[in-house]
C-alpha positions as CSV (number, residue, x, y, z in Angstrom):
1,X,-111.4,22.4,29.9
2,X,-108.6,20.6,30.4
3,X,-106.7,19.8,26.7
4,X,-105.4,16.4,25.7
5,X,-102.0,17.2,24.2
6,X,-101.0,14.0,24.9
7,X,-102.7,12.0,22.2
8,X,-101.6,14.7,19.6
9,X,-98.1,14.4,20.7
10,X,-98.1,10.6,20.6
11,X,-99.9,10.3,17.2
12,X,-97.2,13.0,16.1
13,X,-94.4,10.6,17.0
14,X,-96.1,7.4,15.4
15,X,-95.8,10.0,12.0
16,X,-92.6,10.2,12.8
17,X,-91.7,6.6,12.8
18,X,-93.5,6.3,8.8
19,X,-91.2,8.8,7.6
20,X,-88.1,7.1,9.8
21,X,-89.4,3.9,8.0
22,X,-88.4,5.7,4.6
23,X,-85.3,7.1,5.0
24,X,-82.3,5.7,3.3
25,X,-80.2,5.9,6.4
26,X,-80.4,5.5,10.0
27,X,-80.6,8.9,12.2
28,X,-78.5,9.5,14.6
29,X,-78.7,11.3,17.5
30,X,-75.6,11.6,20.4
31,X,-76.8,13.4,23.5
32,X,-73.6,15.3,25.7
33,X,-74.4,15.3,30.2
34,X,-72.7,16.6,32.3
35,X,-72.8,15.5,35.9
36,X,-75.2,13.6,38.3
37,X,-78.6,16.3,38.1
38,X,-80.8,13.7,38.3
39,X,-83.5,15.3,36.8
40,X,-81.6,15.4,33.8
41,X,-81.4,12.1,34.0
42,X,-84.5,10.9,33.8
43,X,-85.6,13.4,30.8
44,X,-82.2,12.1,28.9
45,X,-83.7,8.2,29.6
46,X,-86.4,9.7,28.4
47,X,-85.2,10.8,25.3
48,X,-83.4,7.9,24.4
49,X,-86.3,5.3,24.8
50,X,-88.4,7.9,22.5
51,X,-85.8,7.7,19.8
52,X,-85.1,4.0,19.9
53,X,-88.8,3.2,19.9
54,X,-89.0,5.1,16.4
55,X,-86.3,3.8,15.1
56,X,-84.0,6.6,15.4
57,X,-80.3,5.6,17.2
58,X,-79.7,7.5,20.6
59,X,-75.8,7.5,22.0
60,X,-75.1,8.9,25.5
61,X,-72.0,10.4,26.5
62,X,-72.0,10.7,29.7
63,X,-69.1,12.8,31.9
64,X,-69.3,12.7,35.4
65,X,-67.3,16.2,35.1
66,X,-65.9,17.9,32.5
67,X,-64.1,21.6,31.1
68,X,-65.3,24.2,28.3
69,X,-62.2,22.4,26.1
70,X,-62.6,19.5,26.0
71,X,-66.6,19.2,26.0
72,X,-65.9,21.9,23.2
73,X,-62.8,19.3,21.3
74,X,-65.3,16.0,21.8
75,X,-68.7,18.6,19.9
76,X,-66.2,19.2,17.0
77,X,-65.5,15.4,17.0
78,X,-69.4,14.8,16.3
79,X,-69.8,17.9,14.3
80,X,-67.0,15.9,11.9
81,X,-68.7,12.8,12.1
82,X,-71.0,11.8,9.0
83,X,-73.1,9.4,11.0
84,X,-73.9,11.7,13.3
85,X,-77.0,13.8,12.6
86,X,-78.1,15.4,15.5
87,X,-76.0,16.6,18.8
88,X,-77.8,17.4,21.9
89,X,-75.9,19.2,25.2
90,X,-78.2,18.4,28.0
91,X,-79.4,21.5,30.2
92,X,-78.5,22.7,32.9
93,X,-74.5,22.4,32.3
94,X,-72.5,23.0,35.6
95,X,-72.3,26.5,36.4
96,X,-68.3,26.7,35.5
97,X,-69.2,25.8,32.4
98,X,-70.4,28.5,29.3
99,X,-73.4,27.0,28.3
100,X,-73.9,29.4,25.1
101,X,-70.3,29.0,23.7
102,X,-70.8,25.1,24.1
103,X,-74.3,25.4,22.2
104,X,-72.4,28.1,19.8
105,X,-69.8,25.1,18.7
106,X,-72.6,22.9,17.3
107,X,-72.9,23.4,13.7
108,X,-76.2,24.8,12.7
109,X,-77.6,21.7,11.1
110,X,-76.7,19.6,14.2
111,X,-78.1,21.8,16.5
112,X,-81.1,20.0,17.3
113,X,-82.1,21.9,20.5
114,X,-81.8,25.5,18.5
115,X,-80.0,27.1,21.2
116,X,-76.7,27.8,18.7
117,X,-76.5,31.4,17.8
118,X,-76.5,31.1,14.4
119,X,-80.1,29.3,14.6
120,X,-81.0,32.0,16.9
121,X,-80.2,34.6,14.4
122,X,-81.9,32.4,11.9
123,X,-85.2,32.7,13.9
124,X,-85.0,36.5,14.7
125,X,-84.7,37.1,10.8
126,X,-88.3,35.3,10.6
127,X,-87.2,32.2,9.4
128,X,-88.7,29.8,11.8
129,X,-88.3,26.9,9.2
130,X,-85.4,25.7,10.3
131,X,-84.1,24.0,13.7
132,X,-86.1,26.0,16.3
133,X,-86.1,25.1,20.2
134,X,-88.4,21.9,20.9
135,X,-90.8,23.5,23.2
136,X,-91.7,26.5,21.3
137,X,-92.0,24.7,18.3
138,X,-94.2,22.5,20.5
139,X,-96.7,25.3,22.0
140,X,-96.5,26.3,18.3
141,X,-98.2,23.0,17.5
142,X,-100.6,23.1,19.7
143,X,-101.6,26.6,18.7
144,X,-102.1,25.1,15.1
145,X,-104.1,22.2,16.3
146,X,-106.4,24.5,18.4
147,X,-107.4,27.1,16.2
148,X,-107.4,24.1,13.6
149,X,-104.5,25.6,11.0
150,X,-101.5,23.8,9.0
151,X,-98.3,24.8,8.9
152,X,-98.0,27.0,6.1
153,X,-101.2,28.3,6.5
154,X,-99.7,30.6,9.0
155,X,-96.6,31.8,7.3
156,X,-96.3,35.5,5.6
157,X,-95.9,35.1,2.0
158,X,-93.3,37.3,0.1
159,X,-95.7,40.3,-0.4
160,X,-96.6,40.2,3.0
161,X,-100.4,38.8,2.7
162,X,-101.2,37.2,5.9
163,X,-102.8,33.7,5.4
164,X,-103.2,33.7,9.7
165,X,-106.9,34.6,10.2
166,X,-107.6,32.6,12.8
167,X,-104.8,33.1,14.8
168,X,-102.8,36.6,13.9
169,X,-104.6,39.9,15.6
170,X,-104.8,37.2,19.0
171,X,-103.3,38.6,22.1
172,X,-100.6,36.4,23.7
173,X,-98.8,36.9,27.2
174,X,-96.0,35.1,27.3
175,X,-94.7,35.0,31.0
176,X,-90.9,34.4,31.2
177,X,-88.2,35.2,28.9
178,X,-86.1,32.6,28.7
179,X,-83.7,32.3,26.1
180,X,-85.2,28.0,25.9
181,X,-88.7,28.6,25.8
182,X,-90.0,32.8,26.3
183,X,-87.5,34.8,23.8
184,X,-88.0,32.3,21.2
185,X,-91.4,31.8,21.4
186,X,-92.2,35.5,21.3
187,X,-90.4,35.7,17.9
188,X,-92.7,32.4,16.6
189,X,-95.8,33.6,17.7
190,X,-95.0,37.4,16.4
191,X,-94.1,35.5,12.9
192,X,-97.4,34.0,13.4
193,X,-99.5,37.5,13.5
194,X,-100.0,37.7,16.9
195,X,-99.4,40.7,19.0
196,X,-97.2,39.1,22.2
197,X,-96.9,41.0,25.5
198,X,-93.7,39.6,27.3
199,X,-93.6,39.1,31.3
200,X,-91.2,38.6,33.6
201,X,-89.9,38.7,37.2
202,X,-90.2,42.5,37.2
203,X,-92.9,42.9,35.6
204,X,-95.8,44.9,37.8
205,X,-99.6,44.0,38.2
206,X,-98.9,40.4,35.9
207,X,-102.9,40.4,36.1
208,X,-103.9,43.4,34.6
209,X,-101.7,41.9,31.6
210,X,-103.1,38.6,31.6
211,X,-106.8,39.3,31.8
212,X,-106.4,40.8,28.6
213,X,-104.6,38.2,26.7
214,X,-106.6,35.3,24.1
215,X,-103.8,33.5,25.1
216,X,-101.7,33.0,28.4
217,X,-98.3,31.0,28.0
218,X,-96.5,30.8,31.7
219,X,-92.9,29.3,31.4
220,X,-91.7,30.5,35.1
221,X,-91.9,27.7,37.6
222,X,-93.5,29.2,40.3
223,X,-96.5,27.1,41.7
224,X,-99.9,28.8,41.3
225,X,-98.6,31.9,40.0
226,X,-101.7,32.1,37.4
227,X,-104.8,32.2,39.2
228,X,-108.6,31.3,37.7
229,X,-109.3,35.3,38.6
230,X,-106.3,36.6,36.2
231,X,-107.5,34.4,33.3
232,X,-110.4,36.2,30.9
233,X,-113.4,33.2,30.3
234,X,-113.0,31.6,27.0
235,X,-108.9,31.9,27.0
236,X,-105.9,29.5,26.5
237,X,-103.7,29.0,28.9
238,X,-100.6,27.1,28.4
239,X,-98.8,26.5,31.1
240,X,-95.4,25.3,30.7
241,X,-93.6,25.6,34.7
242,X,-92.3,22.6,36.4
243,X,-92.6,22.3,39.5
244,X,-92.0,19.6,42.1
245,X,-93.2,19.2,45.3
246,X,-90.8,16.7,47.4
247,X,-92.9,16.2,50.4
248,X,-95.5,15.2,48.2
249,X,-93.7,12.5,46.8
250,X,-91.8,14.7,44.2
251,X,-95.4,15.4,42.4
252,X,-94.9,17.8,39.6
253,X,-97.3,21.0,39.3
254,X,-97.3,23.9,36.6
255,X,-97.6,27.5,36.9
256,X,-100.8,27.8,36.9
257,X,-104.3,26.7,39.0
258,X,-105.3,24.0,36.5
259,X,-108.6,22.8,37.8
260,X,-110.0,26.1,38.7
261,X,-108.6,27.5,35.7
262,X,-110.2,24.8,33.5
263,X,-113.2,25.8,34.7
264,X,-113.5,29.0,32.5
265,X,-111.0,28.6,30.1
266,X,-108.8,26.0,28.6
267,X,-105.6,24.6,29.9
268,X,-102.9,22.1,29.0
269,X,-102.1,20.0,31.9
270,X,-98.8,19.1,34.2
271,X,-97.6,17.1,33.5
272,X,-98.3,15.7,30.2
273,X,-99.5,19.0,28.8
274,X,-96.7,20.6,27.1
275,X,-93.6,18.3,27.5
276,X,-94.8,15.0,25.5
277,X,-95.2,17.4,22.0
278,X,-91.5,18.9,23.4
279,X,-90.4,15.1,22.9
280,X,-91.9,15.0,20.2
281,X,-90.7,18.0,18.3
282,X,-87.3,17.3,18.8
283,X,-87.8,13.8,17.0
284,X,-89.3,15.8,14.9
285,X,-85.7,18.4,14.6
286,X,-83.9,15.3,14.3
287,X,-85.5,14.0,11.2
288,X,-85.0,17.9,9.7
289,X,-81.4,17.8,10.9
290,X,-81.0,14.2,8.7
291,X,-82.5,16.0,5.7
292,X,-80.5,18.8,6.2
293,X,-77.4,17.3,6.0
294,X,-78.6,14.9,3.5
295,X,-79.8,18.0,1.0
296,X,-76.1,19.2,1.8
């Protein structure tokens, strides 16, 4: 069956816009891009029009070029700024340009994306509470909703009683290790109970791995690279790869073989699987972020 992640992440985001509703101040989010991609374009429109309609303020700032410095001098500007609650760097930067030292000069309650190493650290300690990357936090949410559990009905307590029944002793291949969606997903869903097999490019047989998993997350981009026959009946498959076809009209496709994979298991869709609850979690960072700050 094909899943309907759609309607969960768009009744998330009306949620959203209650709490915005009863805040004492306005949050603020300022996204940084860099060049023309115009990919990134459209996902940054995206972004802003998601914010606004909630009621959370979106500012662009837009370079047609820029250097480490002084994308580095204007972060530290918005770090510095109280009305400023959340800071964005939209990916992919040029290649001349660090991407991890520009994420790394975000303060940690800014960092709304989670890419900063001091949130990354954060996560690897377990703590998963705080600002975490949008899409795992995301597939995270969709887990919860599937196997029908809260938030905190997953978490470890202090003397290590696990309240995850229906979801840790699951077997989860994640494919990719990406340090935006694989690395820190593994580390969620480990937190979560689950015992997580990791694949990636050099990985051999990928189908003797996958046939065994509960659950099958692909975050590669490689058209078709999951197949109905390396999918176990009665499994999840998330698929999270973009791909896009330009001589069919730029149409987008996932990773996997989505109608012959719905056919014995369930599947989130591409689009509008996996990316509407990735909107929708970082609204969701950006309200965190506010409170953060707010608390501090």
């Amino acid at each position: 069956m094909i899943l309907d992640t759609k309607t969960s992440a768009e009744q998330t985001i009306k949620d959203l816009e209650e709490v915005v509703k009863k805040l004492h101040s306005q949050p603020h989010l300022t996204i940084i891009m860099v060049g023309d991609n115009s990919a990134s374009a459209v996902y940054v429109r995206n972004k802003i029009k998601t914010c606004e309609s909630i009621g959370i303020k979106a500012t662009l700032l837009h370079f047609a070029q820029s250097w480490t410095d002084e994308l580095i001098h204007e972060i530290h500007r918005l770090n510095a700024d109280e009305t400023v609650h959340g800071i964005l760097v939209q990916s992919p930067l040029p290649s001349d340009i660090p991407a991890q030292e520009v994420f790394d000069a975000i303060h940690p309650l800014k960092d709304v994306d989670g890419f900063s190493s001091a949130n990354i650290a954060r996560l690897y300690s377990g703590d998963d509470t705080g600002l975490v990357p949008g899409t795992p936090k995301g597939i995270m949410k969709i887990l919860f909703e599937y196997f029908q559990m809260t938030n905190d009905e997953w978490r470890m307590t202090n003397d290590g009683e696990d309240k995850t029944s229906n979801l840790a002793g699951k077997h989860a291949v994640v494919i990719g290790k990406s340090t935006i969606v694989g690395k820190p997903l593994s580390l969620m869903l480990m937190h979560a109970g689950v015992t997580v097999t990791v694949c990636h490019s050099r990985t051999k047989d990928l189908a003797i791995h996958t046939k065994m998993a509960d659950i099958i997350i692909s975050a590669v981009g490689q058209k078709h690279l999951i197949a109905s026959d390396m999918v176990r009946p009665g499994a999840l498959v998330i698929d999270v790869g973009i791909n896009v076809a330009e001589e069919e009209g730029r149409k987008l496709s996932g990773d996997c073989d989505t109608d012959n994979i719905a056919t014995i298991a369930d599947i989130t869709p591409v689009p509008g699987g996996v990316g509407p609850m990735t909107i929708a979690m970082l609204l969701s960072n950006v309200l965190l972020a506010h409170e953060l700050q707010w608390k501090n």
